[in-house]
C-alpha positions as CSV (number, residue, x, y, z in Angstrom):
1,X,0.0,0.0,0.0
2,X,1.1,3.7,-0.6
3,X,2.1,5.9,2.0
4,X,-0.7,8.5,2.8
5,X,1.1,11.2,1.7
6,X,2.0,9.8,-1.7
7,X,-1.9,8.9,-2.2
8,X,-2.6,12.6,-1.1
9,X,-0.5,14.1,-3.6
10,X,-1.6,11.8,-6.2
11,X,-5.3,12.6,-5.4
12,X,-4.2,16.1,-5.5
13,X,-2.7,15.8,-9.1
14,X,-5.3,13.7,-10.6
15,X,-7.6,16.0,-9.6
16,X,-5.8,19.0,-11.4
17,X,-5.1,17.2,-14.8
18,X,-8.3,16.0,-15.0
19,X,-9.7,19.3,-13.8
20,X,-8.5,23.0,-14.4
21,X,-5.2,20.6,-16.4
22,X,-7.6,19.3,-18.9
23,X,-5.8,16.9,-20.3
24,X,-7.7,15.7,-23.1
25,X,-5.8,19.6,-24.7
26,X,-2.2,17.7,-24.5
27,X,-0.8,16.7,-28.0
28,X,-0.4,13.3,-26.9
29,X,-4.2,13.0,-26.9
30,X,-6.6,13.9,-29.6
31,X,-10.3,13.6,-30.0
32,X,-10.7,13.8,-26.1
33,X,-10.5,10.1,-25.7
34,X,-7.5,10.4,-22.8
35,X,-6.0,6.2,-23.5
36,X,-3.0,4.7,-25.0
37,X,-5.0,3.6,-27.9
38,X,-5.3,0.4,-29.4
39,X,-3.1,0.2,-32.7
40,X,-3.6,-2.9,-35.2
41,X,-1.1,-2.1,-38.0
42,X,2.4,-1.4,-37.9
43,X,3.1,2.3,-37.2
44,X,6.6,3.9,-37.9
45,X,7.5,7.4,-35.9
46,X,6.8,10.6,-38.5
47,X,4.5,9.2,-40.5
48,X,1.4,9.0,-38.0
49,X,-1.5,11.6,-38.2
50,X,-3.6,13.1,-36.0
51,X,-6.5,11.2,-37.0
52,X,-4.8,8.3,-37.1
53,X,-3.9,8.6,-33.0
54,X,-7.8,9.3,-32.6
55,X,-8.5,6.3,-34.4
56,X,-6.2,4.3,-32.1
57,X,-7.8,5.7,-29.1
58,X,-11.5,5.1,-30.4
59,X,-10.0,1.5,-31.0
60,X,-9.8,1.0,-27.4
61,X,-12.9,1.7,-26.7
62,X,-14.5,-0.3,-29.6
63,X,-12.4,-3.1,-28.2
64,X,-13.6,-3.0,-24.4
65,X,-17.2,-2.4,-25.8
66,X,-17.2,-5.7,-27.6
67,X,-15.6,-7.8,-25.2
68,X,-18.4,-5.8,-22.7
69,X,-20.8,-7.9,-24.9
70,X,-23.3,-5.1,-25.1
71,X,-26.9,-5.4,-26.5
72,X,-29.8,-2.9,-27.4
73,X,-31.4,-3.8,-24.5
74,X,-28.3,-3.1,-21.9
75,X,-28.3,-0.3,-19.5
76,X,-24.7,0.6,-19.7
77,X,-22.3,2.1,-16.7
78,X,-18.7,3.7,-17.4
79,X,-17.1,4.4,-14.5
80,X,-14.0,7.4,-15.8
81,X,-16.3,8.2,-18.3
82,X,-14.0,11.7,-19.4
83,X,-15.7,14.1,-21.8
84,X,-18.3,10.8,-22.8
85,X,-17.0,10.9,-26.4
86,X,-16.7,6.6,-25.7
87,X,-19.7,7.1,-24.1
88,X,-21.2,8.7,-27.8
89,X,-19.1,5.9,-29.7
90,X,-20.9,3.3,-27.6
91,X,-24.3,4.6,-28.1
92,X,-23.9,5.0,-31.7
93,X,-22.3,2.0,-32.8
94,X,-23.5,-0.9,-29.7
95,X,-26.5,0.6,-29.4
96,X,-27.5,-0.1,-25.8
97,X,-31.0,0.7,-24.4
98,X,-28.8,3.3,-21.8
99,X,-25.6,4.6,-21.2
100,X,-24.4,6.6,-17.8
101,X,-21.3,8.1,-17.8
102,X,-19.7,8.8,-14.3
103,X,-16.7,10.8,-13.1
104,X,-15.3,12.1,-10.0
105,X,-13.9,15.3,-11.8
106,X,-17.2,17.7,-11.9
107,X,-15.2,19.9,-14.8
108,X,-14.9,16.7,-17.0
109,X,-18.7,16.1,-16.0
110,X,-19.7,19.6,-17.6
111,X,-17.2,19.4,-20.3
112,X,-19.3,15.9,-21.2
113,X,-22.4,17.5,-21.0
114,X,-21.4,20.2,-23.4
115,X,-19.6,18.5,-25.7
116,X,-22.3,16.2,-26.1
117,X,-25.0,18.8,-26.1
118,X,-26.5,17.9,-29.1
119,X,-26.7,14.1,-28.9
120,X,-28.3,14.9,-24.8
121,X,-31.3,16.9,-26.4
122,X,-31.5,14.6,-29.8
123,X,-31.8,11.3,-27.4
124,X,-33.4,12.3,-24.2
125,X,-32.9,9.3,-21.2
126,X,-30.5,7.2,-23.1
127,X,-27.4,9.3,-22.4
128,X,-26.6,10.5,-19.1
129,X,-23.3,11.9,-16.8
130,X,-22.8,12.3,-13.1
131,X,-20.0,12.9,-10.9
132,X,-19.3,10.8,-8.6
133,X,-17.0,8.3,-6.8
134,X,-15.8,4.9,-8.1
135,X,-16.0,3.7,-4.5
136,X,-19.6,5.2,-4.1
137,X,-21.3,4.6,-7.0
138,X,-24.5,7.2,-7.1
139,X,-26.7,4.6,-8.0
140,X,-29.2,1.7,-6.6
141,X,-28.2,-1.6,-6.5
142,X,-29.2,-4.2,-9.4
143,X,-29.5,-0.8,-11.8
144,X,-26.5,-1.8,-14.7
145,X,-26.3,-4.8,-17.3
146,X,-22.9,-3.8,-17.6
147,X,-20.0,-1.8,-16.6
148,X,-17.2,-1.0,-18.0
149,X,-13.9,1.0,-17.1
150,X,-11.5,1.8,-19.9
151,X,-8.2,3.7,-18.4
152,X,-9.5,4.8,-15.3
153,X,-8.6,2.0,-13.0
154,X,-5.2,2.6,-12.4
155,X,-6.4,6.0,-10.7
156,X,-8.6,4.0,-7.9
157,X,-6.7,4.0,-4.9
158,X,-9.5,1.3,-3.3
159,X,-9.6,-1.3,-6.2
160,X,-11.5,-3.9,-3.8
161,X,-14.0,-0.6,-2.9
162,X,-14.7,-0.2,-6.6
163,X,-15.1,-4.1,-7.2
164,X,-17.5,-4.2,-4.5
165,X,-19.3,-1.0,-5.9
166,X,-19.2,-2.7,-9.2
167,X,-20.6,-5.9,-8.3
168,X,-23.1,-4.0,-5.9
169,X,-24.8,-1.9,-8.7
170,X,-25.0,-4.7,-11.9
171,X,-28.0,-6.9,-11.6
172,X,-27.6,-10.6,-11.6
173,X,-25.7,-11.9,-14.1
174,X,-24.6,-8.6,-15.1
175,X,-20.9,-7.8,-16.4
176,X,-18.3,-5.7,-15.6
177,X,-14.9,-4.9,-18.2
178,X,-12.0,-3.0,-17.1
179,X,-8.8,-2.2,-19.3
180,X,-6.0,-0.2,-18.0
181,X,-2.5,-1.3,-17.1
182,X,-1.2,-3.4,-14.7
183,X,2.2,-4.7,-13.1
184,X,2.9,-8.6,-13.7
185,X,3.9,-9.2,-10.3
186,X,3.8,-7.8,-7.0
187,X,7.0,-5.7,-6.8
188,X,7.3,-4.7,-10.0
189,X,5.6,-0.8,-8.9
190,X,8.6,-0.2,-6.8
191,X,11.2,-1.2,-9.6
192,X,9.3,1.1,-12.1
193,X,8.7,4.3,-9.6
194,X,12.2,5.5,-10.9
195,X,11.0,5.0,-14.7
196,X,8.0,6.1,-14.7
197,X,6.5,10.2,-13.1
198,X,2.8,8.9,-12.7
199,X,3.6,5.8,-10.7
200,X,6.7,7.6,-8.3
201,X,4.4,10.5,-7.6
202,X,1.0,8.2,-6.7
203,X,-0.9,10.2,-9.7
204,X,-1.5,6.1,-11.0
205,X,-1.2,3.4,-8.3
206,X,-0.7,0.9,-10.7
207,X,-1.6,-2.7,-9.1
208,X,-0.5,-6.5,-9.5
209,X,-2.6,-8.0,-12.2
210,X,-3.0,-11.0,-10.2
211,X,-4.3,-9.1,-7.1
212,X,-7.0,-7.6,-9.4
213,X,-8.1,-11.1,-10.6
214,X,-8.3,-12.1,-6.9
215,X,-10.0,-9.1,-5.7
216,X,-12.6,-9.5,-8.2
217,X,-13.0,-13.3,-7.1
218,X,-13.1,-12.4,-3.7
219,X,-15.8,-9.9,-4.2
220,X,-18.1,-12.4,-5.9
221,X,-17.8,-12.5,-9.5
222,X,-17.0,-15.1,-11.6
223,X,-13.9,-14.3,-13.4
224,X,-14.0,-14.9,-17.3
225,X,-10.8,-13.5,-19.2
226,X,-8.3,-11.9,-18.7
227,X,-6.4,-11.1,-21.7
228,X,-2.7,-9.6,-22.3
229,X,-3.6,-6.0,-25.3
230,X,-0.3,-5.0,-24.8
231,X,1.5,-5.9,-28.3
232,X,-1.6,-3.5,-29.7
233,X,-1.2,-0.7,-27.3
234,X,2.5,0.1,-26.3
235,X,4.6,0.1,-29.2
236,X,2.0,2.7,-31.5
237,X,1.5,4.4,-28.6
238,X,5.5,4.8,-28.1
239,X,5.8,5.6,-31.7
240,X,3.0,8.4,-31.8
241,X,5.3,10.0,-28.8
242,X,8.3,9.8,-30.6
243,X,6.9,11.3,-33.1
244,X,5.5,14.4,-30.9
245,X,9.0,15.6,-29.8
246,X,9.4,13.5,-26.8
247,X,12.4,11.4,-27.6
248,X,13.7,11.7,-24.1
249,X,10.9,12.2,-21.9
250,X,10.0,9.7,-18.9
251,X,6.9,8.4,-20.7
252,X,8.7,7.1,-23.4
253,X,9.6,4.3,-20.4
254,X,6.3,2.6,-20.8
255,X,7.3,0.6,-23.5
256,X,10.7,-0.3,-21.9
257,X,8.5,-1.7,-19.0
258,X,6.8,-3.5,-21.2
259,X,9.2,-5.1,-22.9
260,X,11.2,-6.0,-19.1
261,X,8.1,-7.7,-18.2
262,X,7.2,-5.5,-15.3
263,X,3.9,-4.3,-17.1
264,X,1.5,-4.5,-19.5
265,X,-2.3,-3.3,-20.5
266,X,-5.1,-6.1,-19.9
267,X,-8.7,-6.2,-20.7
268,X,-10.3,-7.8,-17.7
269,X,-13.6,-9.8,-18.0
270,X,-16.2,-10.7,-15.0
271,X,-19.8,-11.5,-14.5
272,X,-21.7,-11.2,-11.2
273,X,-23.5,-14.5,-10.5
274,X,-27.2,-14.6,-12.0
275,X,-28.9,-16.0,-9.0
């Protein structure tokens, strides 16, 4: 577990690039999608476009979404739901019967609202955002088909809180997806807090893969995949920085990680018993 002070501060700077920091304006994101992306052809540094980053970002979610296994009739949760353009994606392309976005930053929340203005009036009561915590869920119980996470997880500093919240809020038989990254064993955060800003300063508190999986048992669900994305994320996404003028910058140690074995991006699968 962190030390206090190093969850604090995380908290703290979390709450300012997600906030006032909008981060969705930095060059290394484009069509406010804030992930890694998911690349599936080769990409070589200087010859990657701008739409082609926002392609790889609205790959992600496309990817999540269909492992999610969403249908028309699904009332949909995303938990680090951002500006809600996945949440737009999602509606337009899954077509679930609802879809709430929820997010503990209120500017993100009203950036959502207004960037989605149009598709809010067009489609009243399918499409919806609220702030709110991961570990307190502002819903009932029983409300969701599914939920889904994509990128957000490695900001919860209560993962078996927001497991619990999860399984608490999908009905019976319901199922939740998470993506994000995750270490491959237990001390592998300490040997990449000198590597990597986000993880030394507590802004991501990045946990064992295998104490996710647990977690998730341990709160009740019945674990169905957990699959490895990483070949499809880290090397475009390493490229694309490259590419934007950060040759020597910190984040360019993601894919070194990768490639020691200390991390990698998963797409985790559960369902909640239907009894």
């Amino acid at each position: 577990m962190k030390p206090m002070a190093t969850r604090d501060s995380g908290a703290a700077r979390r709450a300012t690039m997600y906030g006032s920091g909008n981060l969705a304006a930095s060059k290394l994101f484009s069509g406010h999608f804030i992930n890694f992306g998911y690349w599936t052809a080769d990409v070589v540094p200087g010859n990657l476009t701008e739409d082609q980053r926002t392609a790889s970002q609205a790959d992600l979610y496309r990817e999540v979404l269909r492992r999610a296994g969403i249908g028309e009739t699904d009332a949909v949760l995303e938990v680090g739901c951002g500006i809600g353009v996945g949440a737009v994606l999602a509606l337009r392309e899954f077509g679930p019967q609802r879809f709430a976005g929820l997010d503990l930053s209120g500017d993100q929340v009203a950036r959502a609202e207004r960037v989605n203005a149009e598709v809010l009036i067009a489609d009243p009561g399918r499409l919806s955002f609220r702030q709110g915590s991961a570990f307190a869920i502002p819903f009932q119980d029983s409300t969701f088909d599914r939920c889904i996470s994509i990128e957000a997880a490695q900001h919860f500093d209560d993962l078996p809180g927001f497991a619990a919240e999860a399984y608490r809020i999908l009905k019976p038989g319901g199922r939740l997806t998470v993506a994000t990254f995750f270490t491959t064993a237990e001390d592998c955060a300490h040997q990449l807090a000198p590597l990597i800003e986000t993880i030394r300063t507590g802004v991501d508190v990045v946990a064992p893969i295998g104490v996710f999986a647990e977690t998730l048992r341990a709160t009740g669900f019945e674990l169905a995949d957990v699959e490895s994305i990483g070949e499809h994320v880290w090397h475009g996404y390493d490229a694309w920085m490259q590419q934007s003028g950060f040759e020597n910058h910190w984040a360019r140690n993601w894919l070194r990680a990768y490639r020691n074995g200390r991390l990698d991006y998963y797409v985790v699968s559960a369902a909640k018993p239907a009894r």
